[in-house]
VOGU-3710 file (C-alpha; in Angstrom, 3 decimals, decimal comma):
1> xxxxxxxxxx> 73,765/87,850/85,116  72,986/89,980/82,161  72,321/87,916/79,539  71,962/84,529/78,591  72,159/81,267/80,976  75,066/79,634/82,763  75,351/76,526/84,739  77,253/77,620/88,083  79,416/75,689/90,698  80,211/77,036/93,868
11> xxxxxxxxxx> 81,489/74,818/96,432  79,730/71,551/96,424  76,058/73,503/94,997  75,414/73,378/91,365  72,838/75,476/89,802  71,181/77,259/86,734  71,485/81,215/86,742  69,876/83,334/84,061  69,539/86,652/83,094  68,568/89,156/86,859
21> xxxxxxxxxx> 70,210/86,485/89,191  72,558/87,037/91,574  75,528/85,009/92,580  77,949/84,927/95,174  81,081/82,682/95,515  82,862/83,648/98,410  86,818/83,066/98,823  88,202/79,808/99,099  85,640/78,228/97,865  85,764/77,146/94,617
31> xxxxxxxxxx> 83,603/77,965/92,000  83,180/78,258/87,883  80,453/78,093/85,648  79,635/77,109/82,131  77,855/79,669/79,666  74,447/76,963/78,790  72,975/79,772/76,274  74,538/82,508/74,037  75,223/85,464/73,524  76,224/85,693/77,577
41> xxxxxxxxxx> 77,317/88,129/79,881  77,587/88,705/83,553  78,801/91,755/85,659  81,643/90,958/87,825  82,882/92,728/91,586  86,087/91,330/92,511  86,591/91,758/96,684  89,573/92,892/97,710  90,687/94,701/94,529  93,521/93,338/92,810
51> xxxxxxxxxx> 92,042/90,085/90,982  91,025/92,261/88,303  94,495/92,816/86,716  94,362/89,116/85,958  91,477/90,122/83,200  93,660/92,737/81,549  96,839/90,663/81,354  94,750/88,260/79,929  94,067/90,216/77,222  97,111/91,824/76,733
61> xxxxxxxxxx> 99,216/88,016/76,602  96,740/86,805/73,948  95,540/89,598/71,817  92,069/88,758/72,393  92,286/85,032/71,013  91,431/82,122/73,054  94,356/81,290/75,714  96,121/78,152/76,826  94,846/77,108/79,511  98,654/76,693/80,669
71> xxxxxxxxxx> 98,651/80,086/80,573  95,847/81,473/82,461  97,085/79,147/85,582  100,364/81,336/85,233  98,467/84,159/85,424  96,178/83,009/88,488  99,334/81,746/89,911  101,049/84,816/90,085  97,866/86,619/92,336  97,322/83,883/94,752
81> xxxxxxxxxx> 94,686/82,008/93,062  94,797/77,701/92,246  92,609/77,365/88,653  90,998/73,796/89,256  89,819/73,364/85,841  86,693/73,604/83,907  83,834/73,020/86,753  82,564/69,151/86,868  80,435/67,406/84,766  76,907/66,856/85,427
//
């Protein structure tokens, strides 16, 4: 994490992550997190290569605005990945 705090999922563990932490969510297990403080950012490695088209097409389907959430599940669709939804409530 870079800046800012998140609440993170992964798998059946739920915990706070701030600015220096590390986190790893390994495949097939789901995961998500909610930004808790703004502004945020995180630094991302995607293993194997590939999921990182998903980010540009992203992009290029919305012009930068918000999208559907209809549409991102395309999007995941189409690489091999199931979007649960937003992670659960506390």
């Amino acid at each position: 994490m870079l800046e800012g705090s998140y609440e993170v999922t992964v798998g059946n563990d739920r915990f706070d992550a701030r600015e220096g932490c590390f986190i790893f969510a390994p495949r097939r297990v789901p995961h998500g997190y909610v930004v808790k403080a703004a502004p945020a950012r995180h630094l991302s490695f995607v293993f194997p290569s590939g999921w990182e088209t998903f980010f540009h097409d992203v992009v290029r389907a919305t012009g930068g605005s918000a999208p559907a959430p209809g549409m991102l599940a395309e999007l995941a669709k189409e690489r091999g990945v199931t979007l649960l939804g937003p992670p659960p409530a506390p």
